[in-house]
C-alpha positions in Angstrom: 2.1 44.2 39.5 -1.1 43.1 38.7 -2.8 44.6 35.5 -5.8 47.3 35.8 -9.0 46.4 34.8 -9.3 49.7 32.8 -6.5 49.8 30.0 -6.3 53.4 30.8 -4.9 52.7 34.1 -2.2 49.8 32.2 -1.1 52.7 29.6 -0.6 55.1 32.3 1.9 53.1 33.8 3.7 52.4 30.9 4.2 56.1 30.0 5.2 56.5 33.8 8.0 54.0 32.3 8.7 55.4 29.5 8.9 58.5 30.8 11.8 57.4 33.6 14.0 56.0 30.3 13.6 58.7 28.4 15.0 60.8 31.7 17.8 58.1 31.9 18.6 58.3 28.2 18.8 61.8 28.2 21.0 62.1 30.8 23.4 59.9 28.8 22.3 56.8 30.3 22.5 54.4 27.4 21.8 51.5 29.1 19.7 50.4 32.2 22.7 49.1 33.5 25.1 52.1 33.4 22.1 53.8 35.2 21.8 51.4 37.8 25.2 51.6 38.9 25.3 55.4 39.2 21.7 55.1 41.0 22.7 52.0 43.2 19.6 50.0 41.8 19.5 46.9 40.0 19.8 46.7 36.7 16.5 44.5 36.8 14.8 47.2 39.3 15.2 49.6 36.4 13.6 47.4 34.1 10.8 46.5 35.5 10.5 50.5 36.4 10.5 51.3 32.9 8.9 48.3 31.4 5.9 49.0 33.7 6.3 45.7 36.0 7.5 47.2 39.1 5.4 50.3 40.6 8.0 53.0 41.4 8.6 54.3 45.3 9.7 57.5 46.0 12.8 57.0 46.7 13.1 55.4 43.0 11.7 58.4 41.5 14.1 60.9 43.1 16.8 58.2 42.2 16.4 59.5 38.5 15.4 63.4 39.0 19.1 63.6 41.2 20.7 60.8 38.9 19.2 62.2 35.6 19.8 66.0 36.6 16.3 66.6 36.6 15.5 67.6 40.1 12.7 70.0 38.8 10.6 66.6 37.5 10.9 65.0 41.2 7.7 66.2 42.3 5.6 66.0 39.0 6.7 62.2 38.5 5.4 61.4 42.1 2.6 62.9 41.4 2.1 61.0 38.4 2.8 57.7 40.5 0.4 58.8 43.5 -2.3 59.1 41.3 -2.1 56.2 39.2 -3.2 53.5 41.3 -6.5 55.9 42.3 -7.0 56.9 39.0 -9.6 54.8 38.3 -12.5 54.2 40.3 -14.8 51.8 39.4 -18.9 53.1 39.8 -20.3 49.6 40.9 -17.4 49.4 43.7 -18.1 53.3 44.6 -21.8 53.1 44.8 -22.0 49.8 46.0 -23.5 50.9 49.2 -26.1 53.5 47.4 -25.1 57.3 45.9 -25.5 58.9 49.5 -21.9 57.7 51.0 -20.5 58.9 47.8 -22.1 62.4 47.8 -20.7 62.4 52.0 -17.3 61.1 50.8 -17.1 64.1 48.5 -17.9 66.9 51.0 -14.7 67.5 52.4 -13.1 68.0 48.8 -15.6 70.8 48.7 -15.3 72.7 51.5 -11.4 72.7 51.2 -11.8 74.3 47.6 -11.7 77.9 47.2 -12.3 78.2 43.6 -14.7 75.6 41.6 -14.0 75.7 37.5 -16.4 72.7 36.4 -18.1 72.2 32.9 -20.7 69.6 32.4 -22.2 69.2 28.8 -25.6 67.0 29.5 -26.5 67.7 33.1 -27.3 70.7 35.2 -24.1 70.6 37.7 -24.7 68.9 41.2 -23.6 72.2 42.6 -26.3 73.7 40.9 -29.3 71.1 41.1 -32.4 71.5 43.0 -33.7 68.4 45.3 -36.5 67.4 42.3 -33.9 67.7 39.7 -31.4 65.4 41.8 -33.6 62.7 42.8 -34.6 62.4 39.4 -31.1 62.0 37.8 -29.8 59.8 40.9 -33.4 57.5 40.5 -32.3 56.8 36.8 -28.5 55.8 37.8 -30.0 54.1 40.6 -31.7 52.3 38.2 -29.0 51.9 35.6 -26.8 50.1 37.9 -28.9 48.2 40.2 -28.1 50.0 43.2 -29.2 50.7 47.0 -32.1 53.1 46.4 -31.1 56.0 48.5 -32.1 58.7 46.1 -33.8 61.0 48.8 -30.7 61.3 50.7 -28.1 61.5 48.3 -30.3 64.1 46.6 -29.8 65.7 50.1 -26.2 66.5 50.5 -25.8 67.0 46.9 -28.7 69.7 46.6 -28.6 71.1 50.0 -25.3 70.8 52.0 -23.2 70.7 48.6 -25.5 73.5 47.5 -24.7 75.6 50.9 -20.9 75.9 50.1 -22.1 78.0 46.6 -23.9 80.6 48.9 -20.8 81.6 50.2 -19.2 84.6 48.7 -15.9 84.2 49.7 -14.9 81.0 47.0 -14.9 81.6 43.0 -17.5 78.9 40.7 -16.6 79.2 37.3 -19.2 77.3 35.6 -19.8 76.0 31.6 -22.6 74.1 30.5 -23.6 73.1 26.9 -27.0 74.5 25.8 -28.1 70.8 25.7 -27.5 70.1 29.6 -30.8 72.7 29.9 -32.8 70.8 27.5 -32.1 67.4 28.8 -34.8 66.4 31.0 -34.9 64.8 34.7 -38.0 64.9 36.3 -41.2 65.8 35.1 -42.0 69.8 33.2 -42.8 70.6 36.8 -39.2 69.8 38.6 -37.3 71.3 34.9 -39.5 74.3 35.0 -38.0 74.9 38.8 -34.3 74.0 38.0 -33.8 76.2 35.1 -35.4 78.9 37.0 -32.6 78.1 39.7 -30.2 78.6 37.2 -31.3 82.2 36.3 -31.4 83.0 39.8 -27.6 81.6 41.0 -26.3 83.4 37.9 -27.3 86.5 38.9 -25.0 86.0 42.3 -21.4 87.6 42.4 -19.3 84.5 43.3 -20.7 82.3 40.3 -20.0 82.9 36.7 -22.3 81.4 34.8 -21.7 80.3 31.1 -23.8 78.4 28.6 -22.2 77.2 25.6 -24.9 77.7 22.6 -25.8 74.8 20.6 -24.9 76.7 17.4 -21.6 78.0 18.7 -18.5 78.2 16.0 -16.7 75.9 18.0 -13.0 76.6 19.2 -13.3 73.8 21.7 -14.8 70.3 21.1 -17.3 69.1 23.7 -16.1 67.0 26.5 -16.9 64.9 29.3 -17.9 66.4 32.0 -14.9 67.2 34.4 -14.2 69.5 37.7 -10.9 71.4 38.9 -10.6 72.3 42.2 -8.1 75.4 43.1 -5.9 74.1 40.2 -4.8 71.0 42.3 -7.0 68.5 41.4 -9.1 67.5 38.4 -11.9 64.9 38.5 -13.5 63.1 35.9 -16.5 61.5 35.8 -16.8 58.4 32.9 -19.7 56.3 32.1 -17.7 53.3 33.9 -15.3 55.4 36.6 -14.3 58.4 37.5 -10.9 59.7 37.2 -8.8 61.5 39.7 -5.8 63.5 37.9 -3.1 65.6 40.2 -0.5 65.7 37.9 0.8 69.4 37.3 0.6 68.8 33.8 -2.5 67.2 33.3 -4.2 69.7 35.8 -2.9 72.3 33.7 -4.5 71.0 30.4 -7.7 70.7 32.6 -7.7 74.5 32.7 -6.5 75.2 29.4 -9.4 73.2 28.3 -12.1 75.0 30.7 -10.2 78.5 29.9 -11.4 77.4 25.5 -14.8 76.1 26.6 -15.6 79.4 29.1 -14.3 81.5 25.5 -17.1 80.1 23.6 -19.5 80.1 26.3 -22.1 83.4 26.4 -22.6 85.0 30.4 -24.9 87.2 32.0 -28.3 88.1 30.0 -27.4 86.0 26.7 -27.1 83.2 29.3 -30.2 84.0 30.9 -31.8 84.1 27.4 -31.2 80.9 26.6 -32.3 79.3 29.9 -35.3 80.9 29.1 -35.6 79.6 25.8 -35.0 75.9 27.3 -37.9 77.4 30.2 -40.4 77.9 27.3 -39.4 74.8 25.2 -40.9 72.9 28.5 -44.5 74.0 27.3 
């Protein structure tokens, strides 16, 4: 198996591995050999399974939920082993043909999800972002990477047919930013002055809750990249270098852990509004 280029990728593969012999050793499975026997495997399958050489199949992994008396873990461990090879996408490979085919590949996630919990703590949320404000912030990674410059109509479906799907009242948009995404400027005073006045109006609509995270917060919950769950069955993460796709129960669930500690500390309604505001008035 030939190694990632992001050493996140690498160590998630070996605790994928460790993970199986720790199933097999506590099932009394001393050795990989006494396992195999029991699971009809090689000894050297299980291994290179739990050393990380050999990628799992399914049929491996329900080898050691039966085998290990752990049938409960079938279905988190192949999630774990779906998502590994996708975890990491790499930016330049994405937008190698320009931002828009990445905002288009993205749409059907969308409209399949029912209720949006994002946080972002530099940047107004694409949900969220006027045409100005998204051309601006797409021209400077357009920039940054030397990419296709198709600002206008990536700025398009991120601002308007992304943007639709938050006018309908039948999903749920829990949203978090940190004070700092509304003073971090894209765009000139003119295009800032118009988004934050967007913000004021979309948190004022009954589907979206609206929290803003005050720079002088006592903080329960450290800041961190900005990351999106969608209906609790997905959790994407978006790195300087990649973005990272998690569906592992588990890791889901920390996901919303973490939003549920970042929406605590996060002020709602007119305390919100006063702050956007402030950031409104700052522009002057």
């Amino acid at each position: 198996m030939a190694a990632s280029p992001f050493p996140a990728v690498d160590e998630a593969r070996r605790s994928l591995g460790v993970r199986l012999r720790e199933l097999r050793r506590a099932a009394g499975f001393k050795t990989a050999r006494a396992f195999a026997a029991r699971a009809g495997l090689s000894e050297s399958k299980v291994s290179r399974l739990e050393t990380a050489v050999s990628s799992p199949t399914e049929e491996d992994l329900l080898a050691y939920a039966e085998h290990c008396g752990a049938p409960e873990d079938y279905a988190d461990l192949l999630a774990t082993a779906s998502s590994i090879e996708e975890m990491y996408v790499e930016w330049r490979r994405v937008f190698g043909d320009g931002l828009a085919p990445v905002q288009e590949a993205a749409l059907p996630r969308y409209e399949r999800t029912r209720h949006f919990r994002v946080y972002e703590p530099g940047v107004v949320p694409g949900l969220l972002q006027t045409p100005a404000y998204a051309r601006a912030l797409m021209a400077r990674i357009i920039d940054f990477w030397n990419i296709p410059d198709d600002a206008e109509q990536a700025a398009e479906v991120r601002a308007v047919r992304k943007a639709a799907i938050l006018r309908d009242a039948g999903r749920q948009f829990g949203i978090v930013v940190e004070e700092t995404a509304l003073r971090a400027r894209f765009g000139d005073t003119e295009t800032m002055a118009a988004q934050l006045g967007h913000l004021m109006t979309v948190s004022l609509w009954q589907q979206v809750s609206l929290g803003v995270i005050p720079m002088g917060a006592q903080r329960v919950m450290w800041p961190n990249e900005g990351f999106w769950v969608y209906d609790g069955e997905r959790v994407v993460i978006e790195l300087a270098s990649a973005e990272v796709t998690l569906v592992q129960p588990s890791e889901v669930a920390t996901y919303a852990r973490i939003f549920s500690e970042l929406a605590r500390i996060a002020v709602y309604g007119k305390a919100a509004r006063a702050l956007i505001t402030e950031a409104i008035n700052a522009l002057e």
